[in-house]
C-alpha positions as CSV (number, residue, x, y, z in Angstrom):
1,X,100.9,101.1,-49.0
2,X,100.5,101.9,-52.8
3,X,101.9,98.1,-54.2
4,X,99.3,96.3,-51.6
5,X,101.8,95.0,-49.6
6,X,100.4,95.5,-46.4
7,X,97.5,94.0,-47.1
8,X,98.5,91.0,-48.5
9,X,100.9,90.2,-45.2
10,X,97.7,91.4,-42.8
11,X,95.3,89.3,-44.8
12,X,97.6,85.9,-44.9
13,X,98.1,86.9,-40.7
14,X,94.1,87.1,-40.6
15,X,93.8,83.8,-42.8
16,X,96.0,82.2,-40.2
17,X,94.5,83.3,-36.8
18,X,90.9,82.8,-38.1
19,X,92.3,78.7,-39.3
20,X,93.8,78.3,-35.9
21,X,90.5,79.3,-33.9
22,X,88.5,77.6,-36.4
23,X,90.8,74.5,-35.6
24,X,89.7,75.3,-31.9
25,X,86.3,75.8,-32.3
26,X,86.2,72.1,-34.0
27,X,87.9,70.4,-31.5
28,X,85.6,71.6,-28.8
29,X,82.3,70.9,-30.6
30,X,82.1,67.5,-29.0
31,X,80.4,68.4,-25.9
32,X,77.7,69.9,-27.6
33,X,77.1,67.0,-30.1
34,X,75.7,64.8,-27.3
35,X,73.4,67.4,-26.3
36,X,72.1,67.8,-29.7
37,X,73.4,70.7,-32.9
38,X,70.5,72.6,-31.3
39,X,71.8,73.2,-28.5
40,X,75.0,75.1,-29.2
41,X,75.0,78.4,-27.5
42,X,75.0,81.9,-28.2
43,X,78.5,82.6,-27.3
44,X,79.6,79.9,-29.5
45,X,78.2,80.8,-32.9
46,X,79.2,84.3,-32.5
47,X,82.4,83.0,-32.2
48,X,82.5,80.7,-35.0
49,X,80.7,83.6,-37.1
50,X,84.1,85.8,-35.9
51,X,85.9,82.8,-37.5
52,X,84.2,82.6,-40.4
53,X,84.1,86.0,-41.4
54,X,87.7,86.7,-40.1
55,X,88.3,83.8,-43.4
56,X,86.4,85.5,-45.6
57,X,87.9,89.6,-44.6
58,X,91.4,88.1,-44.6
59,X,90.5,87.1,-48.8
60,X,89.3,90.1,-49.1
61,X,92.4,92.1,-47.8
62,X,94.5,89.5,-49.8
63,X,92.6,90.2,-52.9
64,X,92.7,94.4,-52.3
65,X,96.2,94.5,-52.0
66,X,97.0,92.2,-55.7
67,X,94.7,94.8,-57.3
68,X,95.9,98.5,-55.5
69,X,99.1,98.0,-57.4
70,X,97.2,97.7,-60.7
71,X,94.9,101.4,-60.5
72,X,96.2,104.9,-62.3
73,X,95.0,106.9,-59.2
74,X,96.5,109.1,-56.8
75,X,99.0,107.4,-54.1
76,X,96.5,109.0,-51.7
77,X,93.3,107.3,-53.1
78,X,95.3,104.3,-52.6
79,X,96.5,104.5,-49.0
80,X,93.2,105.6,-47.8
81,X,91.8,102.4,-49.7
82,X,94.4,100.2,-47.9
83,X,93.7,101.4,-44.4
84,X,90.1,101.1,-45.0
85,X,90.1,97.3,-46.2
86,X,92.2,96.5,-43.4
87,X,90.0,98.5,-40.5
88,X,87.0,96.6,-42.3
89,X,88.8,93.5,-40.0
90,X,86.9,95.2,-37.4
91,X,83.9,93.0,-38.2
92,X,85.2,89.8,-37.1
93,X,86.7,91.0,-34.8
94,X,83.7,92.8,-33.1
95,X,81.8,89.7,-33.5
96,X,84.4,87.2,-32.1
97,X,84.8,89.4,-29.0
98,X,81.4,89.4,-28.8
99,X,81.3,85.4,-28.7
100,X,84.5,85.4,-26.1
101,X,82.7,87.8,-23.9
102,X,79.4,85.7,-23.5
103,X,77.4,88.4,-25.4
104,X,78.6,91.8,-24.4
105,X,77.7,94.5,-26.8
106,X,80.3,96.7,-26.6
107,X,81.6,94.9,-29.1
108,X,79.0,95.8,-31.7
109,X,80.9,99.2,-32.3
110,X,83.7,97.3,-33.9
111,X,81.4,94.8,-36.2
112,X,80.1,98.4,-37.3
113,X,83.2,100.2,-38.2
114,X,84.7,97.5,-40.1
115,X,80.7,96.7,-41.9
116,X,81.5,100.7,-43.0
117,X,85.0,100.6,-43.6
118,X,84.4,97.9,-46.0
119,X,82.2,99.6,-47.7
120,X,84.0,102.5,-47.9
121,X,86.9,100.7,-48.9
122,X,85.0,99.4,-51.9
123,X,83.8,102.7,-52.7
124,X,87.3,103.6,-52.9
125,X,88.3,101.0,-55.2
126,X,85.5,101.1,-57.3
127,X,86.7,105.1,-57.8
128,X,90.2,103.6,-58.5
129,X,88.7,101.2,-61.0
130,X,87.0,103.9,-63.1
131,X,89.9,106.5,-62.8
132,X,91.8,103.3,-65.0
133,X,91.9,103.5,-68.6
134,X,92.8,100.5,-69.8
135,X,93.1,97.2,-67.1
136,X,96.4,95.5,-67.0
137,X,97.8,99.5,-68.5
138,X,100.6,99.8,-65.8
């Protein structure tokens, strides 16, 4: 989990599934073009939003695991950096579900796990960052 691998394959997996339900989501806006942008509902942007952000937390795993490889800290530091970018893919997830289950919130437990694990998983890398002498050194 050091070298980033498993991040980089779980963020391109993310980037994928997000692009195919945002290909869904556009081909069945139609319907709710004739009755006016206004009147799209609930359950729909809380899906898209689940798209969007599923985009944007597959970069971010994408981007975690080209610069793990690149920190002087402990092989520890770096797993428990890993696992904590990826369980950050709880937020789109939680709000997808959320969106797919007309509004239940039972899903708001796992936008707020991955909300903290990313920012825990950016505390960890920031520690990482500073633990490194030089950038580039390895």
């Amino acid at each position: 989990m050091g070298n980033g691998r498993f991040n980089i394959y779980l963020g391109l997996v993310v980037v994928i599934a997000a692009a195919v339900g945002g290909f869904a989501l556009g081909k069945s806006l139609d319907p709710y073009f004739a009755q006016g942008y206004a009147q799209i509902p609930y359950w729909r942007y809380l899906t898209k939003a689940g798209h969007t952000h599923g985009m944007t937390f597959g970069l971010i795993n994408i981007l975690f695991g080209l610069l793990i490889s690149h920190l002087t800290c402990s092989e520890r530091l770096k797993r428990n950096a890993a696992v904590m970018t990826a369980t950050a893919l709880f937020l789109p997830l939680g709000t997808c579900l959320r969106g797919l289950t007309q509004g239940a919130t039972f899903t708001v437990v796992f936008a707020a796990i991955g909300g903290f694990s990313l920012i825990g998983a950016c505390v960890l890398l920031m520690r990482g960052l500073s633990r490194t002498e030089k950038w580039g050194s390895n």
